[in-house]
C-alpha positions in Angstrom: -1.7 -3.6 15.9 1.7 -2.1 14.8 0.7 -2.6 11.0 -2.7 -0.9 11.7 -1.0 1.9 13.5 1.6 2.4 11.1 -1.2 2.1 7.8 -2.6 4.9 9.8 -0.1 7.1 10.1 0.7 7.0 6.4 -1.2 9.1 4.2 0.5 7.6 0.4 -1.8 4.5 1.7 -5.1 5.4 0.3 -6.0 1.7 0.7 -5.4 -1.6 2.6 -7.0 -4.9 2.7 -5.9 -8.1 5.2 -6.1 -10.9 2.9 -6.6 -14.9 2.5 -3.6 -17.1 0.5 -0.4 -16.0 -0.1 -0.2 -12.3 0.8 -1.1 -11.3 4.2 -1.9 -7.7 3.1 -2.3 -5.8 -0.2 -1.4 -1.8 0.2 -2.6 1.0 -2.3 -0.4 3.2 -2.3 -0.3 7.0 -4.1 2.9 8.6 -5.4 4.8 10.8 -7.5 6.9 8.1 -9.3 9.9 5.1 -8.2 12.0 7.6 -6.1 9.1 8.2 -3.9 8.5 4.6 -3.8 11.9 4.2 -2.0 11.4 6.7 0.3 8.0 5.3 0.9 9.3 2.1 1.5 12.4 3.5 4.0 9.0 5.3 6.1 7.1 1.8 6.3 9.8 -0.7 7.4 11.4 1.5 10.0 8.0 1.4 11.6 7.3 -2.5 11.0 9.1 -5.3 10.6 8.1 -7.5 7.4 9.9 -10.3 5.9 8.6 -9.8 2.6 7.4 -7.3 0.3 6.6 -7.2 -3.7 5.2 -4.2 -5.4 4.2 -3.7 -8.6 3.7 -0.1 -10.4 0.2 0.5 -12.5 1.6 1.3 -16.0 -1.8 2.4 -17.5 -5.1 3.3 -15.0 -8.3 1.9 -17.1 -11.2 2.6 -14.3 -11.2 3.8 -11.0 -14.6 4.7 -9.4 -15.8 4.5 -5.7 -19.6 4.1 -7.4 -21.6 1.1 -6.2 -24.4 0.0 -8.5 -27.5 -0.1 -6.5 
């Protein structure tokens, strides 16, 4: 309930997903460049508490569509 909440309540997150495996969750997250990142991060864990996070930056976007083939 407090990670819903605080998902919520942060607008960078255009996208998150509960998964199965090793990760609990996997955040999308939209911003300016690293420095953002870290103020990003500073915003999400004084709302939460996590034990573990790993992010990893896109370098190069190929394809992004919201289209569904029908």
């Amino acid at each position: 309930k407090d990670f819903a909440t605080a998902v919520a309540a942060l607008p960078e997150i255009t996208s998150a997903q509960r998964m199965t495996g090793d990760l609990d969750y996997v955040l999308i997250v939209r911003l300016a460049d690293v420095a953002a990142y870290d103020i990003f991060y500073k915003r999400l864990t004084s709302r939460i508490s996590v034990s573990d996070i790993s992010a990893s930056f896109v370098m190069e976007e190929m394809k992004e569509t919201t289209a569904v083939p029908l």
